[in-house]
N, C-alpha and C positions, 0 to 999 in steps of 0.2 A: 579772308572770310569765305571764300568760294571755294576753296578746296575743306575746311571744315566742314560746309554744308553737305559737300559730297560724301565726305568723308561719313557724319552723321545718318546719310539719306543710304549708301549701303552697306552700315552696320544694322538700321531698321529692317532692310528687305533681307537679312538673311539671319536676323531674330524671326521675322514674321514667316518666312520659311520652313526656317525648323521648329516652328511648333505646326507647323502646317504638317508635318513629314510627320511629328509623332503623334498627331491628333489622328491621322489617320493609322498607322501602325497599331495603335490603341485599340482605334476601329474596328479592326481588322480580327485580330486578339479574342476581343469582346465578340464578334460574330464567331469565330470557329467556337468560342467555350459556350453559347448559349445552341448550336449546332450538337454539342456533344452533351449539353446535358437534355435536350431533345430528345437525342436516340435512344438515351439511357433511360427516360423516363417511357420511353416507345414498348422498351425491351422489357421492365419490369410489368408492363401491364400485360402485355403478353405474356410474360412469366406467370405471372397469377391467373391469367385465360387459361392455357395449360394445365395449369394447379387444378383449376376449378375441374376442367376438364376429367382429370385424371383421377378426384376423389367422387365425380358423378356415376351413379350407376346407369351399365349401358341400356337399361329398359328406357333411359332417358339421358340417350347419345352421347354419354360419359365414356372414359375408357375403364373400368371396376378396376381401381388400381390399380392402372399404367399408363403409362404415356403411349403406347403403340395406338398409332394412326390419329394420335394427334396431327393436327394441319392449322395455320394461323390461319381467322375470320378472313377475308376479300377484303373486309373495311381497314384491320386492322397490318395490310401487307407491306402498306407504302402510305408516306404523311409528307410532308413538308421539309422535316430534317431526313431523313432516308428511305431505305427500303429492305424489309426485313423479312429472311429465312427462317425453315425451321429443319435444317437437315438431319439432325441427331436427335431421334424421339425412340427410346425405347421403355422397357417397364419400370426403369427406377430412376431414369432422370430425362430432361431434354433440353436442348440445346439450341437457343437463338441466338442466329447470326442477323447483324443490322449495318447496312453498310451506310456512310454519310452524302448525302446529296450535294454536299461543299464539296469533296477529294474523294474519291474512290477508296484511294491508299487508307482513309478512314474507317477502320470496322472493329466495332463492339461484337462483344461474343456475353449472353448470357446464360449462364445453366442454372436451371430450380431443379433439386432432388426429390424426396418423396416426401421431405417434410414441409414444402412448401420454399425452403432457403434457398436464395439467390445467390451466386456469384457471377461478379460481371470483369472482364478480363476487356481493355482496350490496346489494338494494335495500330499504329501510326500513328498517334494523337500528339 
């Protein structure tokens, strides 16, 4: 009877193990994907800042149809999931870069052209 008990007692600790091990794997998963769609949602608002930006006339600090000398708000540079560039701003498209606060190796890239449309490209994800 005593070697059943054992026998019982670590088949239990290595059930309650592995769900320990995927409960947090799970975890883990669940953090980088609410991480990326963070930045993604970072990057489209800034998209559409730019946009605004871009269809403003500059008597009132717009670019009169273009992006040149667009610059992303102070508020809008760095949040919680990353920290986001704007190095590619000329008259008919621009181009945010957002890198992830989780992995460096994490960086979304978004471009809006002159009609407003977004494309978002992720590299390491």
């Amino acid at each position: 009877m005593g070697q059943q008990q054992l026998l019982l007692l670590i088949l239990g600790v290595l059930i309650v193990g592995t769900a320990i091990a995927v409960g947090v794997s799970q975890y883990g998963a669940q953090a980088e994907q609410a991480n990326k769609d963070g930045v993604t949602s970072s990057l489209v608002n800034i998209a559409a800042n730019a946009y605004q930006y871009k269809i403003r006339p500059s008597t009132l600090g717009g670019g009169s149809n273009s992006f040149s000398g667009y610059t992303i708000p102070s508020k809008m540079r760095k949040d919680d999931f990353g920290t986001y560039t704007a190095p590619v701003a000329n008259a008919s498209s621009c181009v945010i870069t957002g890198t992830s606060s989780l992995n460096a190796l994490f960086v979304a890239t978004c471009s809006v052209d002159d009609t407003g449309k977004t494309l978002m490209n992720y590299n390491g994800w």
